[in-house]
C-alpha positions as CSV (number, residue, x, y, z in Angstrom):
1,X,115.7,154.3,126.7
2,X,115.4,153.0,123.2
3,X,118.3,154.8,121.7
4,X,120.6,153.3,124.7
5,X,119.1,150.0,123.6
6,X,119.9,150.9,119.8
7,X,123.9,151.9,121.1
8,X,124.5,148.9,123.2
9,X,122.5,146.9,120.1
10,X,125.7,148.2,117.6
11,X,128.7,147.9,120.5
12,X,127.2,144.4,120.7
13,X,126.9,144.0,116.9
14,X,130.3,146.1,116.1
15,X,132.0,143.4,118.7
16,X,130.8,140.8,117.2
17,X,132.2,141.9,113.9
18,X,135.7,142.3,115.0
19,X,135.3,139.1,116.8
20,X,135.3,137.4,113.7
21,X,138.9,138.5,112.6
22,X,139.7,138.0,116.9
23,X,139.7,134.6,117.9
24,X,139.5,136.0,121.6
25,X,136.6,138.0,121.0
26,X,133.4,135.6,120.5
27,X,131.0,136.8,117.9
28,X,128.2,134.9,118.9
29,X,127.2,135.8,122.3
30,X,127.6,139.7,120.7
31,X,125.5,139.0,117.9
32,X,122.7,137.3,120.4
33,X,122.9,140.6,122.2
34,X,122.9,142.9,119.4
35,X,119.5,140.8,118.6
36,X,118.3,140.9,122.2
37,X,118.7,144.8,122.2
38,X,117.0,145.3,118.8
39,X,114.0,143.8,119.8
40,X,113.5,145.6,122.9
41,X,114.6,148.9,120.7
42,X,113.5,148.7,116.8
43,X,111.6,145.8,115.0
44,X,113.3,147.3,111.4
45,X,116.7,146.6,112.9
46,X,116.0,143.2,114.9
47,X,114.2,142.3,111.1
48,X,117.6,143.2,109.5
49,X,119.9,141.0,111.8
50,X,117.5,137.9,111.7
51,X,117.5,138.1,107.9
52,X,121.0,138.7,107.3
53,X,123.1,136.1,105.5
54,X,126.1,135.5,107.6
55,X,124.1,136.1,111.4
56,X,120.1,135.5,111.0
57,X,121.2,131.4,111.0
58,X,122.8,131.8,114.4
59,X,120.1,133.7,115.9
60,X,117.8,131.6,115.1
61,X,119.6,128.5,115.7
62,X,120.3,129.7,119.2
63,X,116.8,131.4,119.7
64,X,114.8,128.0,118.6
65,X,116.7,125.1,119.8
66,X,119.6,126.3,122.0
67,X,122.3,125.2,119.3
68,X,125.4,126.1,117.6
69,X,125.8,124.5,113.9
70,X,129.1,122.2,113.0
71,X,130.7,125.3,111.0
72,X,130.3,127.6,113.7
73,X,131.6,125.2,116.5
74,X,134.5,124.1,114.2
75,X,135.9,127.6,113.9
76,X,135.3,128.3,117.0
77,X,137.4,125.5,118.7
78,X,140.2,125.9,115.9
79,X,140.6,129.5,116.9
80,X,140.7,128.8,120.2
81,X,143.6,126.4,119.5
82,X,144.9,128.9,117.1
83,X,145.2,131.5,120.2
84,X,146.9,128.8,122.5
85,X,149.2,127.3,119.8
86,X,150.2,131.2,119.0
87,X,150.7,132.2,123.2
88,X,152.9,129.2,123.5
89,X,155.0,129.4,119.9
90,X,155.0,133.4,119.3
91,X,154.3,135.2,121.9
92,X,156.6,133.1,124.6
93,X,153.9,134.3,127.1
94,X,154.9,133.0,131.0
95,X,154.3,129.5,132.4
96,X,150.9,130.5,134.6
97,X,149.5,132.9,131.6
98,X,150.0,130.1,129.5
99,X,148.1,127.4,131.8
100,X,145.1,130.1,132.6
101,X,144.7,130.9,129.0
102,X,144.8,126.9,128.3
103,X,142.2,126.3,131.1
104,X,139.8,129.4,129.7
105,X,140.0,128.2,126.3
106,X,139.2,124.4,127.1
107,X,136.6,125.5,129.5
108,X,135.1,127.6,126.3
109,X,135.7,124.7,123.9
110,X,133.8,122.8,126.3
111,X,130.9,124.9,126.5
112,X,130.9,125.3,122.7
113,X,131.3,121.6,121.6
114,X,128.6,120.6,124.4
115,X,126.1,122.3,122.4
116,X,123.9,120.8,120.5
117,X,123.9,120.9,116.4
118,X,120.9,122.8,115.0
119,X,117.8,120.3,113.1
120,X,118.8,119.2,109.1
């Protein structure tokens, strides 16, 4: 059981990786479950991600007061927009893909900005 915990740990972490360069793909809620499956799997590896640079400050943010900082939130909702603006311009998706994607995105912005920012 703790290898399958250790697999799902990297798809999670791998996701949230490429979700960084995919504005559709979230990389937070990947890299809380990469850090969910750790700990249930191997301390060395749930250690590693809490201490790393770029994803320990989410973690932890999330994991003590249920927040996402200004940064993260900022990127998250211009990428979003990003997405939309590109559907609409670019990719001259249809009418009701258009609107669906629009309401998913505002629904995730939502979600995103109604979070609250982590301590000073």
């Amino acid at each position: 059981m703790k290898l399958a915990w250790i697999g799902l740990g990297f798809l999670a972490l791998g996701l949230g990786i490429i979700g960084i360069a995919l504005p559709l793909l979230p990389t937070t809620p990947f890299v809380l479950l990469a850090a969910f499956c750790f700990a249930r799997s191997s301390e060395r590896l749930h250690q590693w991600l809490l201490q790393h640079p770029l994803f320990g400050p989410m973690i932890s943010n999330w994991r003590d007061h249920g927040a996402i900082g200004r940064g993260t939130k900022l990127l998250s909702v211009s990428s979003m927009a990003a997405v939309l603006l590109a559907g609409w311009l670019l990719l001259e998706l249809p009418g009701w893909l258009l609107l669906t994607q629009a309401v998913v995105l505002t629904l995730c912005a939502a979600f995103v900005l109604s979070r609250p920012e982590p301590p000073a």
